[in-house]
C-alpha positions in Angstrom: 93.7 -37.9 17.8 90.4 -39.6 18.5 88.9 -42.8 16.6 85.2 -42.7 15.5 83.1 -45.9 14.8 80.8 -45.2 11.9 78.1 -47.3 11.0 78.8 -49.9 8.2 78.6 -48.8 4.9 79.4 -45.3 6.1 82.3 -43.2 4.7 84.2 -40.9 6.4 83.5 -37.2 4.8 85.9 -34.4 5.0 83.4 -31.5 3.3 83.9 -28.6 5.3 80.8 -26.5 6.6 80.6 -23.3 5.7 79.0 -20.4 7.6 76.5 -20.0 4.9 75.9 -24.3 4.7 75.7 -23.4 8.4 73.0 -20.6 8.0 70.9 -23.1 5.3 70.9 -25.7 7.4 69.4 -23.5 10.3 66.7 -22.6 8.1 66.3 -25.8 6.7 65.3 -26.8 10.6 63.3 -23.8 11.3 61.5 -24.6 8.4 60.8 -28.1 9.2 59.6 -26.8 12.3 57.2 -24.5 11.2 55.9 -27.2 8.6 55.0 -29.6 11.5 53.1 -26.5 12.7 51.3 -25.5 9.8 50.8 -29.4 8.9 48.7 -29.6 12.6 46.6 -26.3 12.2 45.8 -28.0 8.9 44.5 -30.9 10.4 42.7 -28.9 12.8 40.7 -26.9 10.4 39.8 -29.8 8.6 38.3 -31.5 11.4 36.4 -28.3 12.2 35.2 -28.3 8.4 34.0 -31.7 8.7 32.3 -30.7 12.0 30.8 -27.1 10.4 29.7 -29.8 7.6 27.7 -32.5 9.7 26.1 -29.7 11.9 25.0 -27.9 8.3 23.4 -31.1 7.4 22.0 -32.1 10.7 20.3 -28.3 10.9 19.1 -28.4 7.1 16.9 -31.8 8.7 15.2 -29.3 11.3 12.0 -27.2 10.8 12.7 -23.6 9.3 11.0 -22.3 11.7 11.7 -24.2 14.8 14.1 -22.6 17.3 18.1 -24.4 17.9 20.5 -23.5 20.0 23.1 -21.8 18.5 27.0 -22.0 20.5 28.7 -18.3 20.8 32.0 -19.1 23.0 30.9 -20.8 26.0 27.5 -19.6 25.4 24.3 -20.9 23.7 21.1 -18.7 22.6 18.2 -19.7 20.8 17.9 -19.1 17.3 15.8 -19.9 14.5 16.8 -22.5 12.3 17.5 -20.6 8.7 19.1 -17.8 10.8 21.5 -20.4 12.2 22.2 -22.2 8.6 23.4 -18.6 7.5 26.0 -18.7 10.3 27.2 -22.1 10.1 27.8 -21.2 6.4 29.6 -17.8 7.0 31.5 -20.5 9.7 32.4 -22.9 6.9 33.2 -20.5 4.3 35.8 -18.4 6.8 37.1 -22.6 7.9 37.2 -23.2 4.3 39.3 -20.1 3.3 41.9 -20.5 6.4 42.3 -23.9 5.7 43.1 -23.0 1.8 46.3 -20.0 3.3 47.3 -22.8 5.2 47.4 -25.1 2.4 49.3 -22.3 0.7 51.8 -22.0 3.2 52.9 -25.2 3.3 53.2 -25.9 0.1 55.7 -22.7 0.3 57.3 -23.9 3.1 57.8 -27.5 1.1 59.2 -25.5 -2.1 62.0 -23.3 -0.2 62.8 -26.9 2.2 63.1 -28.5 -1.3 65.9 -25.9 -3.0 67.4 -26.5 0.4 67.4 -30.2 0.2 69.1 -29.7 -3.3 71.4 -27.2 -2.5 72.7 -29.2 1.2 72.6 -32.8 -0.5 75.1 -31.3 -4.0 77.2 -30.6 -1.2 76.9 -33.2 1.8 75.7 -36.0 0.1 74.6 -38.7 2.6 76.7 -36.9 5.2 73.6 -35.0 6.0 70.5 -36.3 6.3 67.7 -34.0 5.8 64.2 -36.2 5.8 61.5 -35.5 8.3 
């Protein structure tokens, strides 16, 4: 037999786990994972939106007719000016729409976490913590 300190306040908890509490509570963590994932592209594309926007406004300040270099990859070419507004707002349109099925996804992720949350804590109580 071997003696346990728990912290004060803390009472022991004979619940037993369960294969299946086992399975949810694997999910639950791949889950959480792939939140913290979704949550950084997120963050990403926002900053690229706010990027796309300042260069839209910067270019709108140009000439129509003057000639801007325009970044493909690691390349830059010359373009005209209302040629490269069309493309930095095809850019922030596509940013704008990843950034939205991301949003989605995460707020799906954040929905099954939650029945989880419900379903471990009925159970486990504050045996199991499950916050981020």
């Amino acid at each position: 037999m071997s003696l346990q300190m728990l912290p004060a306040g803390q009472e022991t908890s004979d619940v037993q786990v369960s294969w299946e509490d086992q399975q949810r509570i694997n999910e639950f963590s791949k889950l959480n994972s792939r939140l913290s994932e979704l949550e950084d592209l997120c963050q990403k594309k926002r900053d690229e939106n706010d990027y796309l926007e300042d260069v839209g406004t910067e270019i709108a300040l140009v000439d129509e007719d003057e000639v801007v270099q325009y970044k493909v990859g690691d390349s830059f070419y010359w373009l005209k000016q209302c040629e490269v507004a069309e493309k930095l707002e095809k850019q922030t349109e596509s940013a704008t729409a990843e950034l939205n099925d991301l949003e989605v996804k995460v707020q799906l992720i954040k929905d099954e976490m939650d029945e989880l949350k419900r379903v471990l804590y009925k159970k486990f109580g504050n045996s199991i913590n499950l916050e981020r």
